[in-house]
N, C-alpha and C positions, 0 to 999 in steps of 0.2 A: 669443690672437687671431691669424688667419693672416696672415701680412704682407702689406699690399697690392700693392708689387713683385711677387708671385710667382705672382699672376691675370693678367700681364700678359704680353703677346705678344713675341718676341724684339726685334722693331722697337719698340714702346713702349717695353719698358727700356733697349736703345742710347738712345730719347733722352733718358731720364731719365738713367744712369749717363753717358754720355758727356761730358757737362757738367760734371760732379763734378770729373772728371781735371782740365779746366785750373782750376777753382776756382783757384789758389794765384796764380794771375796776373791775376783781374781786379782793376778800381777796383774799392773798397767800394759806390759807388750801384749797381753792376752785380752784385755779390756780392749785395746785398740782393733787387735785382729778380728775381734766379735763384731764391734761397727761398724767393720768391712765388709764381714760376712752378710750383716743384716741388710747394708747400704744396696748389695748387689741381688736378694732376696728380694727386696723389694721392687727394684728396679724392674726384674724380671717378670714380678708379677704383675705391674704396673699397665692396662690394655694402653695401648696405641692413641695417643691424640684423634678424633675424628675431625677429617678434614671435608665436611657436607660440604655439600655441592647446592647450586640453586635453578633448580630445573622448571621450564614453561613447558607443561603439559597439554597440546591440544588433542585431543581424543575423538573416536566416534562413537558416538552413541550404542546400542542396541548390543550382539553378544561380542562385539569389537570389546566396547567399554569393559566386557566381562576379563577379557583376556588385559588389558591397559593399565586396569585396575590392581589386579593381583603385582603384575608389576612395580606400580605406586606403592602399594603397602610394602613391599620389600627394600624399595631405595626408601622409604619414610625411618624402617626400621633400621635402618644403616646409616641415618642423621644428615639423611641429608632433606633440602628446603624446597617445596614442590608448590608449584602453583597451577588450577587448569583450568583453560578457557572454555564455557559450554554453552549450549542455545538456551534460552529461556523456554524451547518446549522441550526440555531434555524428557528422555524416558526413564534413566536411569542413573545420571548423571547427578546427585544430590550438590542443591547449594552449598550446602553445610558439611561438613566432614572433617573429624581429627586427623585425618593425613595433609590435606592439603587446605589453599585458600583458593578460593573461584574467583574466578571473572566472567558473570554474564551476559551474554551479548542475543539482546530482543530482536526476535525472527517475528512477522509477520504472516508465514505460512506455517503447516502444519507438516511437519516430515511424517508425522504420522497415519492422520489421513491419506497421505498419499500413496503410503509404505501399504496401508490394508487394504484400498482398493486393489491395488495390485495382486497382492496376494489372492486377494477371494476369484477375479479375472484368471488366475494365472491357474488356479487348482481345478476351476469349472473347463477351463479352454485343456487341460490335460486329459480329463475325464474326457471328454471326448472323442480320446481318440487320436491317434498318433496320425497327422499326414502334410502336406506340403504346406496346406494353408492354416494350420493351426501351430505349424513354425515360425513362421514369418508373424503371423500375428502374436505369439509370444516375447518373438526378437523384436517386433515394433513396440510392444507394451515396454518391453525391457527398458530399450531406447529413451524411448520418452519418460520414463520412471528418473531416470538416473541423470539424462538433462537435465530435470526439474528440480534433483536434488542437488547437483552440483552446481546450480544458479542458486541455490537457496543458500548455500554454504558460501560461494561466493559474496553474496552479499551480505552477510556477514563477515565476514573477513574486511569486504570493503569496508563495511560500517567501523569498525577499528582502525583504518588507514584513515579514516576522513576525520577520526576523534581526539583531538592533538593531546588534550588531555591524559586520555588514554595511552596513547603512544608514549609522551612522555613519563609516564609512568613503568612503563614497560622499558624504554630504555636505562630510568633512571635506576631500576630492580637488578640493572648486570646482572644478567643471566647466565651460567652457563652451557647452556645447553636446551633447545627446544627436541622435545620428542613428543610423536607422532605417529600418526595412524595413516598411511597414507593414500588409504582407500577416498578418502577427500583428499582434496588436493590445498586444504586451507591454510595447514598448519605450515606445510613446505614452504610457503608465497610468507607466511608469517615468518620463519626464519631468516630467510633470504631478505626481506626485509628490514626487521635489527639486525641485519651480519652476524648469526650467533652458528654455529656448530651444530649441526642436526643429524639426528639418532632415528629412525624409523623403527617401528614395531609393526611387523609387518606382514602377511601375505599377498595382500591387492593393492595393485596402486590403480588410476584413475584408469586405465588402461586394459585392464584385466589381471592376469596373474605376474605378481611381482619380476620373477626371473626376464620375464621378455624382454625389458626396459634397460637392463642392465649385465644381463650376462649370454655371452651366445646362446642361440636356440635352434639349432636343426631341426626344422620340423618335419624332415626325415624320422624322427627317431623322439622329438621331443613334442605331445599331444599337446593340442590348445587346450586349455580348459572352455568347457559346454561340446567339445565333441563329440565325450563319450568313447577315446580311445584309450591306449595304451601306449608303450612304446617298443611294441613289436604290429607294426601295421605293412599290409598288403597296398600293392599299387592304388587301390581305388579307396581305401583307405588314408593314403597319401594328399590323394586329392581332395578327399574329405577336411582332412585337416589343414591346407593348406584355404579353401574353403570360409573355415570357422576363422584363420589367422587373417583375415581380407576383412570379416565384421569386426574383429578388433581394432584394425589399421582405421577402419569407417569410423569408429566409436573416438577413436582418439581426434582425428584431424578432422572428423564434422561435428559427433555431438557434442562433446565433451573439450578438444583444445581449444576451441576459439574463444570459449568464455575465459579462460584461465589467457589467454592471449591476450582480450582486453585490459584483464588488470593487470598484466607486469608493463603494457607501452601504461598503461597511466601511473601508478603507483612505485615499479622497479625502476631505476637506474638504469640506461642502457637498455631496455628492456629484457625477454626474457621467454621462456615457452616450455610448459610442467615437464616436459619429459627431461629438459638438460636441469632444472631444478632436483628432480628423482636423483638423475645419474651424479648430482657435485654430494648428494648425504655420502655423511663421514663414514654411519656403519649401517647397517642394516640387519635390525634383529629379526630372524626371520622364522616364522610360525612354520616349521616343518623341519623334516629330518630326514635322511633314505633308508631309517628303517619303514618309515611312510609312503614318502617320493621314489618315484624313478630317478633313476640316476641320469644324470648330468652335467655340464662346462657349470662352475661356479665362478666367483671372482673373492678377492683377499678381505676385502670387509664387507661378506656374509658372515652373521654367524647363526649358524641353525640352531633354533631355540624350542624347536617344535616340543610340548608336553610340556613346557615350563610350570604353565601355570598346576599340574599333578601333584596329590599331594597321598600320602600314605591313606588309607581312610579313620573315619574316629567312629566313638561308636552312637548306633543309633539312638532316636529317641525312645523309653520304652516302649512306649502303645507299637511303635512299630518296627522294635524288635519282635518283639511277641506274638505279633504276627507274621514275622518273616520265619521264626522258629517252628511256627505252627507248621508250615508248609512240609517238613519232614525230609525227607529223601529227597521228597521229587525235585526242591529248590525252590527257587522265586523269578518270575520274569517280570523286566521292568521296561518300560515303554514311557517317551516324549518325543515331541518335535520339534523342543525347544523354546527359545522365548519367542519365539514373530506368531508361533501358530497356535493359538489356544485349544484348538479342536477341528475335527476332520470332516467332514462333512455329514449331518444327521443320519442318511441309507448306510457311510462309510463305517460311520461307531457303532451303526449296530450291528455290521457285521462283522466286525472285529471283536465286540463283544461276544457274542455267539460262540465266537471259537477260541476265546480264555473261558466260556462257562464250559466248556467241556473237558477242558485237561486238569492233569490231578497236581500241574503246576499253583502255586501263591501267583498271583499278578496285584502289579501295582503300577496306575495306570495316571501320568497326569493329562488329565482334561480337564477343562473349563467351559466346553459347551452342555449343551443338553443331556442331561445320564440318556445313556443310552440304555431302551427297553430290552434289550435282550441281557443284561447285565448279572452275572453268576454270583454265588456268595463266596467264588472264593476269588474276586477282582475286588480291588480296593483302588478306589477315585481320589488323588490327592490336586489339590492346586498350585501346588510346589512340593519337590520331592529333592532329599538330601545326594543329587545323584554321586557323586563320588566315591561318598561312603555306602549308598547300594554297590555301586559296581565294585568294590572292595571286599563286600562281604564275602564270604564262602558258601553263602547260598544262592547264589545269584549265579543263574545257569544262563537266561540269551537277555542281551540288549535291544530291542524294539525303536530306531532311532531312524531321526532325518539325516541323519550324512552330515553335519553341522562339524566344522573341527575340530575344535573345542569335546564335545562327546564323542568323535573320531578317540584323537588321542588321549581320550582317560580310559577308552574301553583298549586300545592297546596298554597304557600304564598299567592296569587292574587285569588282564590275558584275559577278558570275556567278550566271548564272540559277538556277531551283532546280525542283527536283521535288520536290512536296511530299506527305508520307503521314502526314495528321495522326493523333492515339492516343487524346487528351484534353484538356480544360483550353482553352487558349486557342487550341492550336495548328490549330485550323481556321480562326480568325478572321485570325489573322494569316498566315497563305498565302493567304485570301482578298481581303487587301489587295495581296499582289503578283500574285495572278491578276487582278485586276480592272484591275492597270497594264501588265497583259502583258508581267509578267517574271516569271511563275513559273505551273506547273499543278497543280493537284491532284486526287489518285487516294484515296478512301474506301476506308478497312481495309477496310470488308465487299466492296468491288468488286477488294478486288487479288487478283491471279492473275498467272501466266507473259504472260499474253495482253495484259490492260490495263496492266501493268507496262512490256511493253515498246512498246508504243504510243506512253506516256509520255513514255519517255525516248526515244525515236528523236523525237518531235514537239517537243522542248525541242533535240537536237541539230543539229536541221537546219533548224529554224524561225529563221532567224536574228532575225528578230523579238525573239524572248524573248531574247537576246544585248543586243540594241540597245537595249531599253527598260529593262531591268537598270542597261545601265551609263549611261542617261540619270539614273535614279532615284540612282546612286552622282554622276555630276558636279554633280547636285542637295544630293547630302545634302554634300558638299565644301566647294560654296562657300557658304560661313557666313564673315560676320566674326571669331570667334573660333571655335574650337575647342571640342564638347563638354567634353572634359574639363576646359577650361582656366574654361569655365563654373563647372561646376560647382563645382572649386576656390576660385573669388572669392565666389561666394554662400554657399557654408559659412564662407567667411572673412568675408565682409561680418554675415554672425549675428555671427560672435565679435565682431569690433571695434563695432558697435554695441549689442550686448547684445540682439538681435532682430529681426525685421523689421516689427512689428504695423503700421506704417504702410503696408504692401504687403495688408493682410488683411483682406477683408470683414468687417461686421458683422452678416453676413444669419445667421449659427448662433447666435448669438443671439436669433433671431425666431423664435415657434412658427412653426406652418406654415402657420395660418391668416394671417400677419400677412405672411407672405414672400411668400401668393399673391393679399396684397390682399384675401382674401374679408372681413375685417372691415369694410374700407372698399366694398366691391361692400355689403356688407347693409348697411351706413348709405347707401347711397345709393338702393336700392331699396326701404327706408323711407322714407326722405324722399321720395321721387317718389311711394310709394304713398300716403305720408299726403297731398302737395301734392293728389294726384290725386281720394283719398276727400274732402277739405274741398273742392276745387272742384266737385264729385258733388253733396255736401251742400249747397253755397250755393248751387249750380244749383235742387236739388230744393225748397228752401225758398224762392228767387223765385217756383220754378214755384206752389209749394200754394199761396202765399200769394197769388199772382196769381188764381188760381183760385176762391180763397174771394173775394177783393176784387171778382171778377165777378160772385159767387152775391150777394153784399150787393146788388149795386147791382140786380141783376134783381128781387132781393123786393123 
């Protein structure tokens, strides 16, 4: 055990040791009262027992893992015991690591392959041009992208259920707590099956955007995500998103529930079906905030964690401070699209290029496809770039980004504005949430060119507006009583030490549908008013005839 003296500041231990020295000269009553004082000195300096926790991590891969991750190394650093399950094609996901121990579990397909065919489809079918039939063909690409990956996940998961070995292993580890990513639906079916207490990190579940699953959603007032609205929409806007909420309901009970339906009649108890799995998790850490979100109906175990993973910036490395300093006045613009997209299409970069070799802006640019030939000396190509600590700096004037969330919320952390060129996926939605706070613009794949490219960015640079409202949105997300991460830490902890949180957790998933929307109770009451209404008809019509016969008596 580490001595408590040795946590202790130079002046703290002078007045501890110091005393010691004349020991040999006091009265005894004074002798005694000193080993009180020391006894209670120490006590207090003495940290707290740590009572680790032993957590089963299943994760998603790609920039999910990014955000899961940082998580992990914070409960690692708080002592407590992590273990996490991952594909043998992981991306990013390493065997090996000082935070936790793995369990890899052999896929036979490739999430990757399938992830970049997609992508390269999805960016050529935009280019094209916005219209009914390059909808539907993006939303059928979608479709089938996300079947294929949710069978692939799926079986692996089964392969663990069929592995007694393994199970037994997993049971015999008494876990406290499985957390999860629950954009797959693997890890949840993985809980639910050891019986252990589950923690979600989360914005998507299998479904679409987390909230729908579990907390009221007017879609009056509350946009689907992929609609591309807000939450002040016009009638026909209404309809729209009502619309997009009909491909989610498709997405859950054709593409996507019936596999997960298989494995809880085989493998669950009683069986089982992903959406009432979602609504029993204990808490839900949840990747966003309403300095971000529109506002909305919540429920008791959310807790908004959105920017957790934000971290102050550090400083660069030389070569590229030195370059970032060179830039002068004008500042530095930095530009990615994240990890899925190495680079934009060959015509794309070089005219993006073109119009960083013209300004008296520093750019610093990650790509990994071909340099593009129009390429200036004052654009610098990296293959990975520190973005954090760029967006921290004080020379760093616009963010150049895909709408990804993760670079969402550190360009609010850090109040620098952003130019946004969404691809896929959510990232239209969320640059649409900081255009609508006028701290960010967006420019559609199919409309970018040399021309509305740099429109873009000169109207982000000189707009100071988008500067000011940016870092309003950061002194917003700041002032919190406690700290993202520091949230999130307690509530994964508060699972372990109470053994769950059911007391934070509606009972409405449990209710069919009809009984959650009251129609049972609307038809027992339009019965009864109907029958009150037909016997008051009837006792009316039967004073009436009988009235009527009683006058024909008396006339004969």
């Amino acid at each position: 055990m580490k001595n408590p003296v040795d946590g202790l500041s130079v002046c703290s231990q002078e007045a501890i040791l110091l005393p010691l020295v004349s020991m040999g000269t006091m009265p005894l009553h004074r002798l005694c009262g000193m080993f009180v004082f020391l006894s209670v000195c120490l006590i207090s300096f003495t940290p707290p027992p740590c009572n680790g926790g032993n957590i089963l991590a299943f994760p998603v891969d790609g920039s999910h893992w990014i955000n899961m991750k940082i998580l992990l190394e914070e409960l690692h650093a708080r002592g407590h015991s992590i273990t996490v399950i991952r594909l043998s094609d992981s991306w990013y996901i390493p065997e090996q690591s000082p935070i936790y121990t793995s369990i890899t579990i052999e896929v036979f397909q490739s999430f990757q392959d399938l992830f970049g065919v997609y992508l390269q489809e999805n960016i050529r079918a935009q280019r094209e041009g916005a219209s009914a039939l390059t909808f539907f063909k993006l939303t059928k690409d979608f479709l089938s992208l996300i079947s294929e990956i949710h069978s692939m996940w799926i079986d692996a998961v089964a392969r663990i259920f069929d592995d007694e070995n393994l199970v037994k292993r997993l049971m015999d580890a008494q876990y406290d707590l499985v957390l999860t990513d629950p954009a797959i639906g693997s890890g949840v079916l993985l809980a639910k099956y050891l019986k252990l207490p589950l923690v979600l990190n989360v914005r998507w579940v299998t479904s679409g955007e987390g909230h729908l699953v579990m907390a009221p959603s007017p879609l009056s007032y509350i946009p689907v995500f992929g609609s591309g609205l807000t939450d002040k929409m016009t009638f026909i806007q209404r309809v729209k998103n009502i619309f997009f909420y009909s491909i989610l309901v498709f997405q859950q009970e054709v593409v996507v529930g019936p596999t997960y339906d298989a494995v809880c009649e085989k493998y669950i108890e009683g069986g089982c079906d992903i959406i009432s799995l979602l609504q029993e998790a204990d808490i839900w850490l949840f990747r966003s905030d309403f300095v971000f979100e529109f506002p909305r109906p919540t429920m008791p175990n959310v807790v908004y964690i959105g920017g957790f993973q934000c971290k102050p910036a550090e400083p660069l490395p030389a070569d590229l401070e030195d370059f970032v300093q060179s830039a002068g006045e004008h500042g530095v613009i930095i530009m990615t699209l994240g990890t899925l997209v190495n680079a934009l299409p060959r015509e794309l970069a070089d005219e993006v290029a073109s119009v960083f070799a013209k300004m008296p802006q520093k750019v610093i640019w990650r790509h990994k496809g071909e340099r593009p030939s129009t390429l200036g000396n004052n654009t610098l190509i990296v293959d990975w770039m520190p973005q954090k600590d760029l967006l921290g700096h004080p020379q760093t004037r616009v963010f150049v980004a895909h709408g990804g969330t993760n670079g969402v919320q550190e360009a609010i952390y850090h109040g620098v504005p952003v130019l946004g060129i969404p691809l896929f996926f959510d990232q239209y939605d969320n640059l649409l949430r900081l255009q609508e706070r006028g701290s960010g613009k967006i420019i559609q794949l199919a409309d970018l060119n040399a021309r509305s490219f740099e429109q873009g960015i000169h109207e982000v640079l000189r707009d100071d507006r988008y500067r000011q409202n940016m870092q309003r949105l950061s002194r917003l997300h700041r002032d919190q009583p406690m700290a993202p991460m520091d949230q999130a830490v307690f509530w994964v902890e508060y699972v372990i030490r109470h053994k769950g949180a059911s007391h934070l957790r509606t009972e409405a998933y449990k209710m069919p549908w009809y009984s959650y929307y009251s129609l049972d109770v609307v038809l027992l009451l339009i019965t009864a008013a109907t029958g009150l209404l037909l016997s008051t008809l009837a006792v009316f019509r039967y004073l009436c005839c009988r009235g009527r016969r009683t006058t024909k008596t008396k006339q004969h």
